[in-house]
ZANU-316487 format. One line per field, with one value per residue: residue in three letters; x, y, z of N, C-alpha, C in turn; residue number from 1. Coordinates in Angstrom, 3 decimals. Layout:
% ZANU-316487
residuo <- (ala, ...)
n.xx <- (X, ...)
n.yy <- (Y, ...)
n.zz <- (Z, ...)
ca.xx <- (X, ...)
ca.yy <- (Y, ...)
ca.zz <- (Z, ...)
c.xx <- (X, ...)
c.yy <- (Y, ...)
c.zz <- (Z, ...)
num <- (NUM, ...)
END
This chain:
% ZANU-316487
residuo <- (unk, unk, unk, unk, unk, unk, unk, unk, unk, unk, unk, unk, unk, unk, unk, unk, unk, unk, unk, unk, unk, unk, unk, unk, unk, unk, unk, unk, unk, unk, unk, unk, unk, unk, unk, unk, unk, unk, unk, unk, unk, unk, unk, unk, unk, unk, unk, unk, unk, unk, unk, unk, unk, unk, unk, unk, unk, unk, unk, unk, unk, unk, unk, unk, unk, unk, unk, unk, unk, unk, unk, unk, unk, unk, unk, unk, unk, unk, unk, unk, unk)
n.xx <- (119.716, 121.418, 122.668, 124.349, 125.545, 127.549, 128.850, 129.980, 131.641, 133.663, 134.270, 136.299, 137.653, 138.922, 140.386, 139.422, 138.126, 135.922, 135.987, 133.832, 130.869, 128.421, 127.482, 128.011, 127.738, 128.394, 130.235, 132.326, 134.752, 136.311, 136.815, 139.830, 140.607, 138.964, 137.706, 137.234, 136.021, 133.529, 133.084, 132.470, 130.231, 128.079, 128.343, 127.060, 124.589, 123.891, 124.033, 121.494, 119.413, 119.218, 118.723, 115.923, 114.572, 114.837, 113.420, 111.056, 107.653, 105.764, 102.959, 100.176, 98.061, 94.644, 91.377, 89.586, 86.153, 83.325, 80.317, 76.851, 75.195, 73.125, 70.724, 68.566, 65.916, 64.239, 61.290, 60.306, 62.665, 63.140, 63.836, 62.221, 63.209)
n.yy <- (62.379, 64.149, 64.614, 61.863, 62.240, 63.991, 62.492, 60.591, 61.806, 62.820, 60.936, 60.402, 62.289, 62.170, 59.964, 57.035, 53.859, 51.298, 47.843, 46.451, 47.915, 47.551, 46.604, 48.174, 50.083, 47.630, 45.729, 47.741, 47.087, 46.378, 48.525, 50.552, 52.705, 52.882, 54.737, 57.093, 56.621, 56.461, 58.254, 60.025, 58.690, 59.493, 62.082, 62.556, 61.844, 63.499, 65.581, 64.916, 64.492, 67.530, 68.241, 67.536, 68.277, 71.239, 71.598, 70.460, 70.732, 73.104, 72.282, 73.493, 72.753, 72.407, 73.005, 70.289, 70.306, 69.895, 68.448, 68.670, 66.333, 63.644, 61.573, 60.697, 58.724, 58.955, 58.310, 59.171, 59.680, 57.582, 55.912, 54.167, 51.043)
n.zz <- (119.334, 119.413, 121.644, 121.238, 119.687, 120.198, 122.444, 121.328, 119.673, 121.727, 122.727, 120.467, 120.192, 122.604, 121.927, 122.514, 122.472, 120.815, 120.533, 120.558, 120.138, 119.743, 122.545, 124.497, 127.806, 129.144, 127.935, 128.535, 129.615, 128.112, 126.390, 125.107, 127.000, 129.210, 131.095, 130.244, 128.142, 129.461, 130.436, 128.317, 127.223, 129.264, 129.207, 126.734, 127.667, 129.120, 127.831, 125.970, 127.626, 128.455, 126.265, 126.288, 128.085, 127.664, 125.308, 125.521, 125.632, 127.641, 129.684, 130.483, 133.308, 133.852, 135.254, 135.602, 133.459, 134.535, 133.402, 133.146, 134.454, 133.019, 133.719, 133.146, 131.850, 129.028, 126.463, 124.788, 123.632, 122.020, 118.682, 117.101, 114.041)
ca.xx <- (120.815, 122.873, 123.687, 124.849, 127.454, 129.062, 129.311, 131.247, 132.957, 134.472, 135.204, 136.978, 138.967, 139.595, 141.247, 139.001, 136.957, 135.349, 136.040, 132.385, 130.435, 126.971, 127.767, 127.027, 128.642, 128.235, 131.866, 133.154, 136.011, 137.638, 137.229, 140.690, 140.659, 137.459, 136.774, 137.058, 134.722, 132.252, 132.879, 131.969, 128.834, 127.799, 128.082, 126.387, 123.434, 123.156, 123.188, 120.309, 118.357, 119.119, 117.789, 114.741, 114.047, 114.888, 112.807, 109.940, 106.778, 105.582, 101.819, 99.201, 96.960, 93.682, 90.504, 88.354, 85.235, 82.315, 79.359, 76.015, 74.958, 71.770, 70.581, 66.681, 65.971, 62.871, 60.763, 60.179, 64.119, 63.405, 63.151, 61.892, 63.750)
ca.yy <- (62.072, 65.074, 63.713, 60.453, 63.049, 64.983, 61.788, 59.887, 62.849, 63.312, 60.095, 59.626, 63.409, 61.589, 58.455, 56.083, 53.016, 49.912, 46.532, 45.484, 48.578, 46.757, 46.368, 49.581, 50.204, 45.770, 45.611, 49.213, 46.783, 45.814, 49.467, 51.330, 53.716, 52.552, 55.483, 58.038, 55.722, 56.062, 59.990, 60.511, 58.456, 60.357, 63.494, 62.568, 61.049, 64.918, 66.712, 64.838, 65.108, 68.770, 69.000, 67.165, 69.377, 72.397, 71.895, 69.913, 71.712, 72.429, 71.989, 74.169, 72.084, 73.085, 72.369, 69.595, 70.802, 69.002, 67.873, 67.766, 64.139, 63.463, 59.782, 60.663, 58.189, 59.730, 57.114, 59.520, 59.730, 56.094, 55.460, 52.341, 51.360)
ca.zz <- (118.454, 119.379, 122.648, 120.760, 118.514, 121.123, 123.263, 120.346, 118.943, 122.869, 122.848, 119.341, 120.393, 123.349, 121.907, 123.415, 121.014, 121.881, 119.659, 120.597, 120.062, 120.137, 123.991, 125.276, 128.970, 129.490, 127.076, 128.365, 130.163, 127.037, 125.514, 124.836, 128.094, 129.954, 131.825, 129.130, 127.576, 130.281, 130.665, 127.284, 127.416, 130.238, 129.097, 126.033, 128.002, 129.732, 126.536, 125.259, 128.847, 128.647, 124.953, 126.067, 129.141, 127.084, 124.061, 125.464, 125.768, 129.148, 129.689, 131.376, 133.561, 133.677, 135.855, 134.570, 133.692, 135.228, 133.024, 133.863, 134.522, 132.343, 133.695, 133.121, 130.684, 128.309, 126.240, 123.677, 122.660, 121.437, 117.785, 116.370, 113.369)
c.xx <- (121.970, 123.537, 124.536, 126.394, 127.763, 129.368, 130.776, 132.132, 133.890, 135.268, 136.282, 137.984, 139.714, 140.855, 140.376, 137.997, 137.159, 135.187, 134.902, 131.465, 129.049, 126.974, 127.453, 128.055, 128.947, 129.771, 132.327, 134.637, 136.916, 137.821, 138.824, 140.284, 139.284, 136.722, 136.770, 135.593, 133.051, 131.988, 131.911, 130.742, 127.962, 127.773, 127.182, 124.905, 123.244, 122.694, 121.977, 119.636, 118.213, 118.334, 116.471, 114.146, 113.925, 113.974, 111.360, 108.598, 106.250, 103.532, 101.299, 98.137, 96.061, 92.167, 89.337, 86.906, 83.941, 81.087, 77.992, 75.610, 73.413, 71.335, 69.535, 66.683, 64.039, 62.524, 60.949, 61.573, 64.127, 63.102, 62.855, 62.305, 62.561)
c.yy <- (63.050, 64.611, 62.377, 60.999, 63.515, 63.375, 61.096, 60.774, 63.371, 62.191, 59.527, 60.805, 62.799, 60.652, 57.264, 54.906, 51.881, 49.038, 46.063, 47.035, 48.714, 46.622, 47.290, 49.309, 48.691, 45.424, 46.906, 48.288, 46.690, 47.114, 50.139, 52.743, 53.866, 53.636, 56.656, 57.250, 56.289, 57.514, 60.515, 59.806, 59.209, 61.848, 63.524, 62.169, 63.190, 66.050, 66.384, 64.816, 66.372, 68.902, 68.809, 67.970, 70.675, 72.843, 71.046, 71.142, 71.552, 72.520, 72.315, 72.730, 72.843, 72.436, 71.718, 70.021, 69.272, 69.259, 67.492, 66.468, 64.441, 62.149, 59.808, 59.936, 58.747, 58.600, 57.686, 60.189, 58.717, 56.534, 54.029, 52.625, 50.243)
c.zz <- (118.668, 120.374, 122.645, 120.084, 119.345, 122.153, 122.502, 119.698, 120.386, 122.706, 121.459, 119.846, 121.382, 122.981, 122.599, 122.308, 122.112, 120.781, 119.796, 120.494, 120.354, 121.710, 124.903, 126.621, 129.845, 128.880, 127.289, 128.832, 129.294, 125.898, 125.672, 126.407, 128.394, 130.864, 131.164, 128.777, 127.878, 130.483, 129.444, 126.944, 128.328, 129.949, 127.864, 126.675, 128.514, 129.071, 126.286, 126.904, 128.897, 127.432, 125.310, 127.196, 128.291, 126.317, 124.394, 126.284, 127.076, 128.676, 130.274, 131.751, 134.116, 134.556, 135.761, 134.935, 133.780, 134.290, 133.576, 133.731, 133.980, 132.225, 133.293, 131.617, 129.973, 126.835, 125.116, 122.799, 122.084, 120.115, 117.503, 114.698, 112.200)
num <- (1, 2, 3, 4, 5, 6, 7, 8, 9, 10, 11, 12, 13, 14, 15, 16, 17, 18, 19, 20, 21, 22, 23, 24, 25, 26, 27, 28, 29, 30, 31, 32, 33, 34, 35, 36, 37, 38, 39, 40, 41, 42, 43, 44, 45, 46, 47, 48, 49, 50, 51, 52, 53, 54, 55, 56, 57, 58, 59, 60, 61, 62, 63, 64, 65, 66, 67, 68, 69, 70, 71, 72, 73, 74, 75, 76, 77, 78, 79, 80, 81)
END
């Protein structure tokens, strides 16, 4: 969501709006200065990739531990119910 506010707060400092808003970069042609438009989507798309690189947790991988295998089937694990 932050990369959604600095994109639209560039593009409102800019001067730049879009009469179809629902449209996304498919109606950028008929926005008010189309490549502002597209700048300021774009830079909003890198903030939020940077937040999500930044703040996402990284993850130790670790070497699966191996289980012994216990196929021996034993009569006297049965109950009868």
């Amino acid at each position: 969501m932050i990369g959604a506010a600095v994109g639209s707060a560039i593009a409102m400092t800019l001067g730049t709006g879009n009469p179809a808003p629902w449209g996304g970069w498919i109606v950028a042609f008929v926005s008010q200065k189309p490549l502002i438009y597209l700048l300021a989507s774009l830079i909003g798309v890198v903030v939020t990739a940077s937040m999500v690189i930044l703040l996402k947790p990284t993850i130790k991988k670790t070497a699966p531990v191996e289980k012994e295998s216990d196929d021996d089937f034993d009569i006297g694990d049965l109950k009868v119910l």
